[in-house]
MMTF fields as JSON, N, C-alpha, C and O atoms, coordinates in Angstrom:
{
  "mmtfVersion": "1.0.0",
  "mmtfProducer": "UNKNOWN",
  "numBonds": 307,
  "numAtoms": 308,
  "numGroups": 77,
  "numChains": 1,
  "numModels": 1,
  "chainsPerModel": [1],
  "groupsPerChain": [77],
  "chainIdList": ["A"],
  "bondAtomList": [4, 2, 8, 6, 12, 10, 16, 14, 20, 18, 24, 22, 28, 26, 32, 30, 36, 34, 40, 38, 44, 42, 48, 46, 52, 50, 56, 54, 60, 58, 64, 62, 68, 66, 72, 70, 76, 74, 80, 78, 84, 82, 88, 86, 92, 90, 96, 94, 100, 98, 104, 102, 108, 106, 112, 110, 116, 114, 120, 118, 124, 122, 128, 126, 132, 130, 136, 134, 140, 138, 144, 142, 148, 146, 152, 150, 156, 154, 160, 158, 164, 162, 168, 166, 172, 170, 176, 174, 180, 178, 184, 182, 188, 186, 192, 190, 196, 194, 200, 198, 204, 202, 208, 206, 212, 210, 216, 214, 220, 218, 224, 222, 228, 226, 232, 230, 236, 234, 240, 238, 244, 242, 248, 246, 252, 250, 256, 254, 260, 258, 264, 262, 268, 266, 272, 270, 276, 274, 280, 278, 284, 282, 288, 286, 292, 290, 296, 294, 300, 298, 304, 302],
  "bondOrderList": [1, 1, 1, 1, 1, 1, 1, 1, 1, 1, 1, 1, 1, 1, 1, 1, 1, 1, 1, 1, 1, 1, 1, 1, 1, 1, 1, 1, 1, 1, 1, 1, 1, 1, 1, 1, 1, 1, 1, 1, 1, 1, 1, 1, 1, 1, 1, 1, 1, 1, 1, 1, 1, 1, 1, 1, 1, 1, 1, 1, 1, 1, 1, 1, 1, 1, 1, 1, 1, 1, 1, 1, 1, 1, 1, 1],
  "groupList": [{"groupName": "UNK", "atomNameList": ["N", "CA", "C", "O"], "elementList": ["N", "C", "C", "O"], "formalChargeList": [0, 0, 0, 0], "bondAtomList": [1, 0, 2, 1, 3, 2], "bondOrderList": [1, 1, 2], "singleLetterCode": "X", "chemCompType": "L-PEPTIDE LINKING"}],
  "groupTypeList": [0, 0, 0, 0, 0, 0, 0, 0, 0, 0, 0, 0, 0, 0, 0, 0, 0, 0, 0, 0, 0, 0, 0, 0, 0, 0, 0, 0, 0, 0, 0, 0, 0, 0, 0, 0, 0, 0, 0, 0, 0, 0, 0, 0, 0, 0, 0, 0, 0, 0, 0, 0, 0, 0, 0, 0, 0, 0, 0, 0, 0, 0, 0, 0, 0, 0, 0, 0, 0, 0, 0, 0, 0, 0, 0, 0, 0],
  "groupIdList": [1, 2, 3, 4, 5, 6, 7, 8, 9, 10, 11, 12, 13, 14, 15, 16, 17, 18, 19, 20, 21, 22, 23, 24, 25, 26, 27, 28, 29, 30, 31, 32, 33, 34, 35, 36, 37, 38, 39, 40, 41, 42, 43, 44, 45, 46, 47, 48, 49, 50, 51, 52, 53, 54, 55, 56, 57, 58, 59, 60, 61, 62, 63, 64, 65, 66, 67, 68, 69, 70, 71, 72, 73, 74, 75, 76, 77],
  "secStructList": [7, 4, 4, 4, 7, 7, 3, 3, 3, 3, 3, 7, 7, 7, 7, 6, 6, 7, 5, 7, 7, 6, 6, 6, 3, 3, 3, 1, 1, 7, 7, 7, 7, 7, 6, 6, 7, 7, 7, 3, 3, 3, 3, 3, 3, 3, 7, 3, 3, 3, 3, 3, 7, 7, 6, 6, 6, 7, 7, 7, 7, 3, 3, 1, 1, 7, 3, 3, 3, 3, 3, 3, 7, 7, 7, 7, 7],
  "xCoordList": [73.67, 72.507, 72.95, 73.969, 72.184, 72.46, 72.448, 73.223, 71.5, 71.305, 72.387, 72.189, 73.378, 74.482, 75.794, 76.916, 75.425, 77.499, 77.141, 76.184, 78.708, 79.139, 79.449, 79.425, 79.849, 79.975, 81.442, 81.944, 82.211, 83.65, 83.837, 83.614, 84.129, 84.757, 85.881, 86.78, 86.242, 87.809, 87.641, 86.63, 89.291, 89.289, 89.705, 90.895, 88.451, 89.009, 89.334, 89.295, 89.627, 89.642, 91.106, 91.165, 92.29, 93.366, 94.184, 94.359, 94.546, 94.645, 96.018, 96.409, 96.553, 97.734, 97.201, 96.014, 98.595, 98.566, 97.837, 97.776, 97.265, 96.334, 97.717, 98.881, 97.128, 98.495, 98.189, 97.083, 99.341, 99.74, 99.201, 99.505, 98.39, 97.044, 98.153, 98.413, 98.431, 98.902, 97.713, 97.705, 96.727, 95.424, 94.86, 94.154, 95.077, 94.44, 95.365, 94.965, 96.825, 97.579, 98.925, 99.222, 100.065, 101.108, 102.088, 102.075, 103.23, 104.17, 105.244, 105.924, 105.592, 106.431, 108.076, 109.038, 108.104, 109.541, 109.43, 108.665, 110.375, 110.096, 110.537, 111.739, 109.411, 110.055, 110.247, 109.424, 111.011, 111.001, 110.565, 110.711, 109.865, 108.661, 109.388, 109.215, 110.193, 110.518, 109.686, 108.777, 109.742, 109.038, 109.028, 109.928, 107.53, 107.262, 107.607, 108.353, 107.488, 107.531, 105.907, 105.227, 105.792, 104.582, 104.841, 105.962, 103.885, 104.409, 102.696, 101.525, 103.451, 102.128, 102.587, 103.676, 101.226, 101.218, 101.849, 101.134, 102.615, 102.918, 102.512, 102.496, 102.354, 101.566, 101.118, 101.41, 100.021, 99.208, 99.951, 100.314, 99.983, 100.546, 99.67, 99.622, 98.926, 97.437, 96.498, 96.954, 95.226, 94.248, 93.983, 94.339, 93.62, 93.004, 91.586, 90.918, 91.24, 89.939, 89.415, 90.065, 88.181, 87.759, 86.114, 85.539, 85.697, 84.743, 83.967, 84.426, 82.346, 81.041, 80.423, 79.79, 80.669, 79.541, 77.668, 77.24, 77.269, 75.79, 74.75, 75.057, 73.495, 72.856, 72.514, 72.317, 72.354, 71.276, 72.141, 71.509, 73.589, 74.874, 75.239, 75.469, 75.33, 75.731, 77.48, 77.71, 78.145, 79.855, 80.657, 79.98, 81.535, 82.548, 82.952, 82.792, 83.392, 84.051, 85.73, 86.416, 86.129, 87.423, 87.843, 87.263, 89.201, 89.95, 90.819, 91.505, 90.554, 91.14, 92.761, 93.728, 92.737, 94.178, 94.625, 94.052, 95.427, 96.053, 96.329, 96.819, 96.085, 96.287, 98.016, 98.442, 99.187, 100.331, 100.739, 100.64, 101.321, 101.788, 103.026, 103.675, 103.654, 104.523, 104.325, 103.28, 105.378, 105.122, 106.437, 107.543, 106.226, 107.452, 106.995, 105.863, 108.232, 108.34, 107.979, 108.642, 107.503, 107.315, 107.22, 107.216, 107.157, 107.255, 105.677, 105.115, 105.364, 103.9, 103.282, 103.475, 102.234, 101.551, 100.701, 100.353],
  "yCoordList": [133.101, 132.447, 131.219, 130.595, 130.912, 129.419, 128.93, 128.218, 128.481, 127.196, 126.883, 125.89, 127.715, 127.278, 127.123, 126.841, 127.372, 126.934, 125.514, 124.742, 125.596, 124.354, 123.835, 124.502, 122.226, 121.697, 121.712, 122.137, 121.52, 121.073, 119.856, 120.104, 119.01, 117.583, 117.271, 117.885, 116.48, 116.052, 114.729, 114.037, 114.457, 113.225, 112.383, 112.25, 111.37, 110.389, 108.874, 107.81, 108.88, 108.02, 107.717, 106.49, 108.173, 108.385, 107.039, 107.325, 105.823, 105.36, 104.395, 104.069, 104.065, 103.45, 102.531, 102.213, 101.893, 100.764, 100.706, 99.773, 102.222, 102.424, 102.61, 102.902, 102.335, 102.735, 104.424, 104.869, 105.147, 106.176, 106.894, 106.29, 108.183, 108.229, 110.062, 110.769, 110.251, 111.848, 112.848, 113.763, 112.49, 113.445, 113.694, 114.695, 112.92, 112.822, 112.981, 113.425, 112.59, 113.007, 113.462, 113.467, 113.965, 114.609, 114.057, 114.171, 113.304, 112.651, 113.4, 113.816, 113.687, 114.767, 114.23, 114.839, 113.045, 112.723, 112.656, 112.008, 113.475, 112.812, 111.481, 111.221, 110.348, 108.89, 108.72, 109.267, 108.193, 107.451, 106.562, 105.99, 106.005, 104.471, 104.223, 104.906, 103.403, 102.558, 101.192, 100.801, 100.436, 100.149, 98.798, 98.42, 98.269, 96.392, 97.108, 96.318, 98.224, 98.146, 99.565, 99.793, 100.259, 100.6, 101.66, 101.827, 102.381, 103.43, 103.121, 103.274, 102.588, 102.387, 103.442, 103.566, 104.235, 104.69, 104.011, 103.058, 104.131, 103.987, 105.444, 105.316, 106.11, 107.482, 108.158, 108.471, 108.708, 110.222, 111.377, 111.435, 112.136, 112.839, 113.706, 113.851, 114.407, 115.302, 115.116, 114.998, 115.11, 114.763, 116.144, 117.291, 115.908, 116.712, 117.363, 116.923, 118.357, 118.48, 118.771, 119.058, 118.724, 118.958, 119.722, 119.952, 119.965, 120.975, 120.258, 119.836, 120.117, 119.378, 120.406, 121.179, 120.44, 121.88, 121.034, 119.946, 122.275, 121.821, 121.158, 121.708, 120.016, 119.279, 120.087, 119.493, 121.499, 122.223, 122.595, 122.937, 122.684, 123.314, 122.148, 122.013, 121.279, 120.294, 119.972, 120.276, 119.709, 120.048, 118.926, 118.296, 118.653, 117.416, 118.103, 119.321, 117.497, 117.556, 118.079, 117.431, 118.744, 119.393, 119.077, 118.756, 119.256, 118.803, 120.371, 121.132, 120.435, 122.103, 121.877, 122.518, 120.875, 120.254, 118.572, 117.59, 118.664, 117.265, 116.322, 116.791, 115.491, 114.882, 114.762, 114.601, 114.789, 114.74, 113.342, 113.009, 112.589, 111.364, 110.684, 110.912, 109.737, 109.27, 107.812, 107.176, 107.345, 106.65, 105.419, 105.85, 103.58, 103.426, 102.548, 102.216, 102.288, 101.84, 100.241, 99.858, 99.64, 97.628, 97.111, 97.981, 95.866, 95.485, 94.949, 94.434, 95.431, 94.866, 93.915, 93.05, 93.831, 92.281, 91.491, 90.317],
  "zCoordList": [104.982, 105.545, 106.328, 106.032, 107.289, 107.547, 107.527, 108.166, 106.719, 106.176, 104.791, 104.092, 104.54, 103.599, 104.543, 104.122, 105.977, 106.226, 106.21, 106.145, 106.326, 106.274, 107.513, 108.547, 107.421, 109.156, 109.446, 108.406, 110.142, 109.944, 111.29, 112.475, 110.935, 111.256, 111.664, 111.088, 112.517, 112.73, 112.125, 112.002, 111.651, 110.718, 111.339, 111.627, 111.791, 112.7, 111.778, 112.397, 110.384, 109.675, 109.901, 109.819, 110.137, 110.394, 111.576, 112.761, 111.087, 112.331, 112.2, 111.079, 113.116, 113.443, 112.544, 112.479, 111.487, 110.811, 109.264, 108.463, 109.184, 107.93, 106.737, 107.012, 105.393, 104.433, 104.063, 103.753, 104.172, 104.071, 102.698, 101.669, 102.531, 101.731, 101.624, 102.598, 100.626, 100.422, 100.685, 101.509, 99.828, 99.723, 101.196, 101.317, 102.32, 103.461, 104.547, 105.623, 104.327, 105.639, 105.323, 104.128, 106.431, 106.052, 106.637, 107.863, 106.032, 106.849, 107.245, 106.307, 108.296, 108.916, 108.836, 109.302, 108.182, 108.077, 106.147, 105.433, 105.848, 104.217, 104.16, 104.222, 104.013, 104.054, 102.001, 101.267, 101.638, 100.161, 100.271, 101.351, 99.332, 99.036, 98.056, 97.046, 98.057, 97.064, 96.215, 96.948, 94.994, 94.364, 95.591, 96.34, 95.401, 96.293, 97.508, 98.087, 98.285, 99.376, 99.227, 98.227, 100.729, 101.454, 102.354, 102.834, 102.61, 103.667, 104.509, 104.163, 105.827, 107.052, 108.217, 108.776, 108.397, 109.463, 110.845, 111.154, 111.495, 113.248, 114.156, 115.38, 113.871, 114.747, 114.196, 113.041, 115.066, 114.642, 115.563, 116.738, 114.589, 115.622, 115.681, 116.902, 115.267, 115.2, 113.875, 112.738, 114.183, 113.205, 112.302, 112.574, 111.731, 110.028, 110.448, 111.384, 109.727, 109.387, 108.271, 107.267, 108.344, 106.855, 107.082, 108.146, 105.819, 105.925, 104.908, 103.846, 105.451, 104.873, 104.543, 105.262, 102.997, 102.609, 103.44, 103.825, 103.308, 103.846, 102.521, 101.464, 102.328, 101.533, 100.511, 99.451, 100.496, 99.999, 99.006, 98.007, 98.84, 97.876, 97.397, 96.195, 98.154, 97.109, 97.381, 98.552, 97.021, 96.868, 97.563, 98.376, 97.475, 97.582, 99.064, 99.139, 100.081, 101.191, 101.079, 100.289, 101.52, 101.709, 102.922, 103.959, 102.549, 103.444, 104.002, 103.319, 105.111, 105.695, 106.113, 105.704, 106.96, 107.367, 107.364, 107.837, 106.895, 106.901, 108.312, 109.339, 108.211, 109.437, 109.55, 108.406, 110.594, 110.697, 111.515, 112.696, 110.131, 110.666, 110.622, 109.601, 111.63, 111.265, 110.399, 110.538, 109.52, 108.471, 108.647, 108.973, 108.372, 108.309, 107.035, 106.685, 106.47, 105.169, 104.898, 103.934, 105.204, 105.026, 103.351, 102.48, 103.029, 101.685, 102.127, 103.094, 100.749, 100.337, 100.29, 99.436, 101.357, 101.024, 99.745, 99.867]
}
């Protein structure tokens, strides 16, 4: 029916300088985070999407693709 699809979204939450979120994006270099330090985005390299079940179902938002980013390592503020 149609009134049950769902919407699908691009994830524009994704942005230069944001701290590096596993559940939400994919860092294409395996960086190590060592302890008192951080992993900040410096590029997008393509955005994510995700899928909005429709009001009437109810259901948590999914994530279809990861956003692909590059990541560099800084010490924590």
């Amino acid at each position: 029916m149609k009134c049950q699809r769902g919407s699908f979204a691009m994830d524009v939450g994704v942005v230069v300088g944001a701290k590096y979120d596993e559940a939400t994006m994919e860092d294409v270099q395996v960086t190590e985070v060592e302890g008192g330090m951080q992993a900040v985005v410096v590029a997008v390299l393509s955005r994510g999407w995700r899928r909005i079940p429709p009001a009437e179902v109810g259901g948590a938002i999914r994530f279809i693709a990861k956003s692909r980013v590059v990541v560099k390592v800084v010490p924590k503020q």
